[in-house]
C-alpha positions as CSV (number, residue, x, y, z in Angstrom):
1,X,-10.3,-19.1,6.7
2,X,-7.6,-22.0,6.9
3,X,-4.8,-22.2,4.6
4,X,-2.8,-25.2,4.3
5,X,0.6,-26.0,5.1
6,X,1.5,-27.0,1.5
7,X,0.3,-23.2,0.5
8,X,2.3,-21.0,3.1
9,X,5.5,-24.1,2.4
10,X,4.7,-22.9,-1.4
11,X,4.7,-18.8,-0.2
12,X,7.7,-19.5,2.2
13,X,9.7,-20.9,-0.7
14,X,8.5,-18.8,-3.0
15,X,9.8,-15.5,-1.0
16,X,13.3,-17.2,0.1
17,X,13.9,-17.1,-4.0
18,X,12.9,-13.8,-4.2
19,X,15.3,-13.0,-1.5
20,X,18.2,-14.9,-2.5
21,X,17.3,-13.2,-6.2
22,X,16.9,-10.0,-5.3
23,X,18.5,-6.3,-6.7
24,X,19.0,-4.4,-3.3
25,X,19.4,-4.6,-0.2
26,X,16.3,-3.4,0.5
27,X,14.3,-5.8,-1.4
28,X,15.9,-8.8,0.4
29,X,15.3,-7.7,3.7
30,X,11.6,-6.7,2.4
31,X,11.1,-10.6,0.9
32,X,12.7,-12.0,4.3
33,X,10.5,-10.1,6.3
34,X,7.8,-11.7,4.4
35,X,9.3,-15.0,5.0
36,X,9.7,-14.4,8.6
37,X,5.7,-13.0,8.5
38,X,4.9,-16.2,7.0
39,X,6.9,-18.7,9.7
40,X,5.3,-17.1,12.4
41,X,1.6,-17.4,10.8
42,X,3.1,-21.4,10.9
43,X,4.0,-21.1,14.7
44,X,0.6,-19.2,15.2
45,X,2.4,-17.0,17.1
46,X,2.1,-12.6,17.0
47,X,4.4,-11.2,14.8
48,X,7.5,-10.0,17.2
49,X,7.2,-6.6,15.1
50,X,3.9,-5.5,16.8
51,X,3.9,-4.3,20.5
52,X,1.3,-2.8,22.4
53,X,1.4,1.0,22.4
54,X,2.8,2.6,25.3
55,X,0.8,5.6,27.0
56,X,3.2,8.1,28.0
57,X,1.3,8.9,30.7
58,X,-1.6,8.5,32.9
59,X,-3.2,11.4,32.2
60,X,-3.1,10.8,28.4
61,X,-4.7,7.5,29.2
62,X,-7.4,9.4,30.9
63,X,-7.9,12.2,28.1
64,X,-8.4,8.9,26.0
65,X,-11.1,7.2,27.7
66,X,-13.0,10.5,28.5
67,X,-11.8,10.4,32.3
68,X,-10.6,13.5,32.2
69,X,-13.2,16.6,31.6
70,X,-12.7,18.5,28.7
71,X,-11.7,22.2,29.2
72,X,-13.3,24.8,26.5
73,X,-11.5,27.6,25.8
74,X,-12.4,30.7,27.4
75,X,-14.7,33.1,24.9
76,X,-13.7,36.6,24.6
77,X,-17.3,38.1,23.9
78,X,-16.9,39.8,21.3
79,X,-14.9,42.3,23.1
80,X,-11.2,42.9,21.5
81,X,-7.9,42.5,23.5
82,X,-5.8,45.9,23.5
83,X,-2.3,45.0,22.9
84,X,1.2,48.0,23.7
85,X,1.2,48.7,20.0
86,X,-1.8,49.0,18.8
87,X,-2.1,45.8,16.6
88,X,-5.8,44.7,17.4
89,X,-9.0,45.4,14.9
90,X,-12.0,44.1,13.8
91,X,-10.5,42.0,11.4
92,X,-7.8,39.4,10.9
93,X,-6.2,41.9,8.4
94,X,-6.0,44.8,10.4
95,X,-2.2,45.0,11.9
């Protein structure tokens, strides 16, 4: 879809009064962000506000694209883990 100069001029404008007429702080910088959305959409350049996501580390990058194998969790069978005082029963009640 192409929009015309004269529309995003008419936007740009359009937001800079907002700004200039606006209550708080915050709404001014909100209504000159859009400005600043819309000048770059003229450049047809990336909004500076989006960067790539940086991977902490390799192995997350490798838990992400299945690399890595997946480790299950070791079953217990059924069988029930004796604790010192006592605290283990057949149910998730029993203390």
């Amino acid at each position: 879809m192409t929009v015309s100069d004269q529309a995003l001029f008419a936007k740009m404008e359009q937001e800079l009064n907002l700004a200039k007429a606006a209550s708080s702080e915050q709404d001014k910088q909100l209504h000159l962000h859009g400005l600043a959305v819309l000048i770059d959409v003229m450049r047809g350049q990336e909004s500076p506000s989006v960067k790539p996501a940086i991977l902490s580390s390799s192995m997350e990058y490798q838990a992400m694209t299945g690399e890595l194998p997946i480790v299950k969790p070791a079953t217990l069978d059924g069988g029930k883990i004796e604790t010192e005082d006592g605290s283990n029963g057949d149910s998730l009640l029993d203390f």
